[in-house]
C-alpha positions as CSV (number, residue, x, y, z in Angstrom):
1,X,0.0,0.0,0.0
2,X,1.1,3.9,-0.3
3,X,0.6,5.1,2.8
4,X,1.3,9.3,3.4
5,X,2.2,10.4,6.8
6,X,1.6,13.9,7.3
7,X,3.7,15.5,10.2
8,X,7.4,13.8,10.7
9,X,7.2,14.5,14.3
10,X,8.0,11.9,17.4
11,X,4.5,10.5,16.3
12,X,4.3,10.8,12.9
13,X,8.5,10.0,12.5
14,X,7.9,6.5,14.5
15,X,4.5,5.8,12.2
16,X,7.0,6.0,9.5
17,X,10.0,4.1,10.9
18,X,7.6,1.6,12.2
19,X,5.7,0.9,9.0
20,X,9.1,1.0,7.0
21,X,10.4,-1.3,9.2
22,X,7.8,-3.9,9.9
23,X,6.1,-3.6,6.8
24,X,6.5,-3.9,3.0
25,X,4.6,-0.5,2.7
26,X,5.4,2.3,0.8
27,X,6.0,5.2,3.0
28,X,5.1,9.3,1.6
29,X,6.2,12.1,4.2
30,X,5.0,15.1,4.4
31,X,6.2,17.9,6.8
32,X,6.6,21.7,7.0
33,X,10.2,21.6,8.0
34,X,12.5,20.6,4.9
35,X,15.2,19.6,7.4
36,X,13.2,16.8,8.7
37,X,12.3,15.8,5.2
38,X,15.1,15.3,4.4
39,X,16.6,14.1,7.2
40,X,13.7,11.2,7.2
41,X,14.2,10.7,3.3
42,X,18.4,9.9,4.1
43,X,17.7,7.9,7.1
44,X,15.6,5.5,5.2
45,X,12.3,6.7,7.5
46,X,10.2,7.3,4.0
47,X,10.7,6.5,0.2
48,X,9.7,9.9,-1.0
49,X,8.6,13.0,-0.3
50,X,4.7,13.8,-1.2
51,X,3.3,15.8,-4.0
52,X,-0.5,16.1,-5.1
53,X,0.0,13.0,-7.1
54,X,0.8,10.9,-4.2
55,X,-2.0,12.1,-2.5
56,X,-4.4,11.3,-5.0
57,X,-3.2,7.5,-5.1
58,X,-2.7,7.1,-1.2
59,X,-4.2,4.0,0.4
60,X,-4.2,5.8,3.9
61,X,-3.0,9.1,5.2
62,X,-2.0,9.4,8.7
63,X,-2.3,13.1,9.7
64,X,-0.3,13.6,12.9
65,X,-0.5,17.1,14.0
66,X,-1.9,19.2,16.2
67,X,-5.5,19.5,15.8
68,X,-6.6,22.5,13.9
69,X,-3.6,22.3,11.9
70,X,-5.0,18.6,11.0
71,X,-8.4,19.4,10.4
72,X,-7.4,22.1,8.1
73,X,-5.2,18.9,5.8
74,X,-8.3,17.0,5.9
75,X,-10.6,19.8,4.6
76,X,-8.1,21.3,2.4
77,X,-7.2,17.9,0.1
78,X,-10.8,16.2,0.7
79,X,-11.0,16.4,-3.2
80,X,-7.2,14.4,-3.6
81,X,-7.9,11.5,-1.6
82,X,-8.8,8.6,-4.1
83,X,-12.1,6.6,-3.7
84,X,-11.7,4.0,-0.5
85,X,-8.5,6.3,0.7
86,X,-8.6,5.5,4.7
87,X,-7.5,8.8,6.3
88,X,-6.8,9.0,10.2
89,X,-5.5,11.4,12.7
90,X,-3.2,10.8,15.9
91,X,-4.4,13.9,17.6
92,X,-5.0,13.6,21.4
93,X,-8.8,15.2,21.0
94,X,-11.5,13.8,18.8
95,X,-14.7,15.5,19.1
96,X,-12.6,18.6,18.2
97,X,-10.9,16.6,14.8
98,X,-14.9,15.5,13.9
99,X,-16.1,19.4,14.3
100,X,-13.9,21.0,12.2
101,X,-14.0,18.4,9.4
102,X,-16.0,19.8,6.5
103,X,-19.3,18.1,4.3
104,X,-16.8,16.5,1.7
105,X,-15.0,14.8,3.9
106,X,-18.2,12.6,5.0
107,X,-19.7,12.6,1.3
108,X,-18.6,8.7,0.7
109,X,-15.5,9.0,-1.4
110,X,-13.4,8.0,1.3
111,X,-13.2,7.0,4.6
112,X,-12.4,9.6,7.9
113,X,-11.8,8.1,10.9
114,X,-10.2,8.9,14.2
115,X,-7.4,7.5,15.6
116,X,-5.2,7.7,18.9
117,X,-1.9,6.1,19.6
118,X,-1.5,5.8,23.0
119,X,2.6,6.3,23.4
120,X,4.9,9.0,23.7
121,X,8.1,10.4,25.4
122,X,9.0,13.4,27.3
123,X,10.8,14.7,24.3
124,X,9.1,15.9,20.9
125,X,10.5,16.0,17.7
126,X,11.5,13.8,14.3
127,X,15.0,13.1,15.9
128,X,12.9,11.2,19.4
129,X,11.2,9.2,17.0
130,X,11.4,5.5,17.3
131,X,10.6,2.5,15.5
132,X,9.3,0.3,18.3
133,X,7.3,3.5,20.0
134,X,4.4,1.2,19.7
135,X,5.6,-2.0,20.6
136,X,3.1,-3.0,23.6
137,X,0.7,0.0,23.1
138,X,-2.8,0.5,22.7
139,X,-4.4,2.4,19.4
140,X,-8.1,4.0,20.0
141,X,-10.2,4.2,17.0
142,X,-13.2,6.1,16.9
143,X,-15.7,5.0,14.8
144,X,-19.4,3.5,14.8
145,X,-18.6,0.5,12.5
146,X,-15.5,-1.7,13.9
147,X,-16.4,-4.1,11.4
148,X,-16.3,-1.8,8.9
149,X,-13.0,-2.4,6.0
150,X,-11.7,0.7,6.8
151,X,-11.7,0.1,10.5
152,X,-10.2,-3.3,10.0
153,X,-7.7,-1.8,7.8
154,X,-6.5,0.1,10.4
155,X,-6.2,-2.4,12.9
156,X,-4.1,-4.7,10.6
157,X,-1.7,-2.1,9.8
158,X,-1.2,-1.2,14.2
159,X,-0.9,-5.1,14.8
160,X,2.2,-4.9,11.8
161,X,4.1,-2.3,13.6
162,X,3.6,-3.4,17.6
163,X,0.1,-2.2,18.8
164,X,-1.3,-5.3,21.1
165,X,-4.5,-3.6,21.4
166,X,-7.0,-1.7,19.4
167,X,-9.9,0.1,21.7
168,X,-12.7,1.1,19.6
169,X,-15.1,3.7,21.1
170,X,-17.2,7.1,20.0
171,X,-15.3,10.2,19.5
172,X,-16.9,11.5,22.7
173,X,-16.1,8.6,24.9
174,X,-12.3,9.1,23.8
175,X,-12.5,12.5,24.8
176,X,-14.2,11.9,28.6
177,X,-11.6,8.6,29.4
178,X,-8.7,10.8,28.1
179,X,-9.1,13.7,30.3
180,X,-8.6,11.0,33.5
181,X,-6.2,9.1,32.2
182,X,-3.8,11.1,29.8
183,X,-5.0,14.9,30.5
184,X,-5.4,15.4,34.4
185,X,-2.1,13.8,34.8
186,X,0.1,16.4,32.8
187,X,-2.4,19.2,34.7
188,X,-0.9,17.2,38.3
189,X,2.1,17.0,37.2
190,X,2.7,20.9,36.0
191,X,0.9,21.9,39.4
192,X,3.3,19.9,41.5
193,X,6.0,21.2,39.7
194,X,5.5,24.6,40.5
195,X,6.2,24.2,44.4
196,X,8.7,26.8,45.2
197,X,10.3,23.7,46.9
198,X,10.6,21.8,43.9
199,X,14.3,23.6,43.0
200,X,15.1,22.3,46.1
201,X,14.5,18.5,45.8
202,X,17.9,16.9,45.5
203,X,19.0,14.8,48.1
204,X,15.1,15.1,49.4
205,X,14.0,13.2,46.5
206,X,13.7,9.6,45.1
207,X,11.4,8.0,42.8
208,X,8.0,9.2,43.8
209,X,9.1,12.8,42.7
210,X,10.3,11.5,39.3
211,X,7.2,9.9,38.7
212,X,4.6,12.7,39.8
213,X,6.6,15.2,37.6
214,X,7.7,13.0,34.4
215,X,5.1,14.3,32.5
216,X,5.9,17.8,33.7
217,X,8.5,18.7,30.3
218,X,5.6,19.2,28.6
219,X,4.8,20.8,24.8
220,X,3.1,23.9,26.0
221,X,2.2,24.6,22.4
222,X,-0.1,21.3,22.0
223,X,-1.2,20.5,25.6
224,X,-2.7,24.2,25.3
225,X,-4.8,23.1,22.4
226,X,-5.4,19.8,23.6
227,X,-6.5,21.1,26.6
228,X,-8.8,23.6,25.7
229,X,-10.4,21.2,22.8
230,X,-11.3,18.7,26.1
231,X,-12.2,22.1,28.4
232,X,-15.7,20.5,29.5
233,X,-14.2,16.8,30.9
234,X,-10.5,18.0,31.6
235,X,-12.3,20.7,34.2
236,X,-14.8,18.1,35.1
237,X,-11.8,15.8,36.4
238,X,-10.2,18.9,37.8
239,X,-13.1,19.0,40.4
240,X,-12.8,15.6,40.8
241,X,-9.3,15.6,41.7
242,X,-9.5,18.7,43.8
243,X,-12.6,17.2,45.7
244,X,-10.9,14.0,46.6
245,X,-7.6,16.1,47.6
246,X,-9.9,18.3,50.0
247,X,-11.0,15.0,51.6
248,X,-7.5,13.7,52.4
249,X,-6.7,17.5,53.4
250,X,-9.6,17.5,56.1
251,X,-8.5,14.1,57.4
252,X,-5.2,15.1,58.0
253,X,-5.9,18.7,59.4
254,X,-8.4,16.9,62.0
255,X,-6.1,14.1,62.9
256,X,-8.7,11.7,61.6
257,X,-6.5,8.5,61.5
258,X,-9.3,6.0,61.2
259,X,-10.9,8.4,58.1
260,X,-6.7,8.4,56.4
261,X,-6.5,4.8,56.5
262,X,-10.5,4.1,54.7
263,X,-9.2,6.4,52.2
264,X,-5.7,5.0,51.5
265,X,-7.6,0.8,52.3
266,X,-9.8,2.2,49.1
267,X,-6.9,4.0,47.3
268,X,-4.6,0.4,47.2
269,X,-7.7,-1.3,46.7
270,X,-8.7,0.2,43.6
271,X,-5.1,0.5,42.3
272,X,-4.9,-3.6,42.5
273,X,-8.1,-3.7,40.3
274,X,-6.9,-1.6,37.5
């Protein structure tokens, strides 16, 4: 198949890497920067770079950026992509992606649908990019017909380059589980961070610091979109978060050692279940 990948960043590199290397595919880039280009075209990450004939004759075109800026692809070349072209998205929001796309890109010709890779590293970029970023991970596709050969498509080609499992679900279901689990966490960890005692942690510190603030060297540039795409459930899991702190705060200020301990009981009990 030609497959296009649009965006030759750490996600959009290691799609490339990962099909070239686990796949027979042929493998299009696409990307703003002409370094990266051709920095991915002499390391053997793609076979060429796109033009508006590659487009046309693409089996499936993997749009990684940011959202607006990927929205904007998909509305701008809806009349390129061939009939039964798959084209997908890796963008951390969905109900966002699905808002912004235009008539044409739902008329029939070809296929739109969703798509979330759940990996990553601290660092961003076409040079953190990785070949075996997806070994183990799981890919969420958004769409109402799993069964569909679009859908299936895409599931083939994330079993091909590592994905172990492929979580299908509606765009606004993505966007409610992924404020918990992938949002709230970089809010945490940014708010922890920001303790004037932080610059003051070595030789106070060990791995439960490292872990609450991993996620703190953060892309301020696409966490702010992402973050204000998902406004509604990220602030939703705010309050959350902020209502069970003020619990454990009140147990503590009142020396409540019995209330402590059902709340921590509960906290290790749930953590063994997930």
């Amino acid at each position: 198949m030609n497959i296009i990948i649009v965006g030759l960043g750490l996600i959009g590199g290691s799609y490339a890497k990962a099909i070239k290397r686990y796949t027979d595919h042929h493998v299009i880039g696409i990307d703003a920067d002409e370094t990266v280009i051709k920095y991915a075209l002499s390391h053997g990450a793609i076979d060429k770079v796109a033009d508006d004939n590659d487009i046309k004759n693409a089996d499936i075109v993997i749009v990684s950026l940011y959202p607006k800026a990927a929205a904007d692809f998909i509305n701008n070349n809806a009349d390129l992509f061939k009939d039964g072209a798959v084209v997908t998205d890796s963008c951390g929001v969905k109900r966002a992606i699905y808002s912004q796309l235009s008539d044409k890109v739902f008329s029939g010709k070809f296929t739109f649908i969703g798509a979330h890779p759940m990996a990553g590293k601290e660092h961003s970029g076409f040079d953190y990019s990785d070949a075996d970023l997806y070994k183990g991970a799981s890919l969420i596709i958004t769409t109402d017909e799993p069964d569909s050969t679009a859908a299936k498509l895409l599931q083939n080609l994330a079993e091909q380059i590592g994905f172990t499992r492929c979580t299908v679900c509606t765009p606004e279901r993505h966007d409610k589980m992924i404020a918990f689990t992938s949002q709230l966490p970089h809010v945490l960890a940014c708010s922890y961070i920001s303790d004037p005692l932080a610059l003051s942690h070595k030789g106070f510190s060990a791995g439960s610091f490292l872990d609450v603030t991993r996620v703190a060297f953060i892309n301020d540039v696409m966490w702010s979109e992402l973050f204000i795409d998902n406004a509604d459930h990220l602030c939703d899991e705010i309050d959350e978060l902020i209502k069970n702190l003020s619990v454990f705060k009140a147990a503590i200020k009142n020396e409540d050692k019995q209330a402590l301990s059902r709340i921590m009981i509960k906290s290790r009990e749930l953590k063994e279940k997930t």
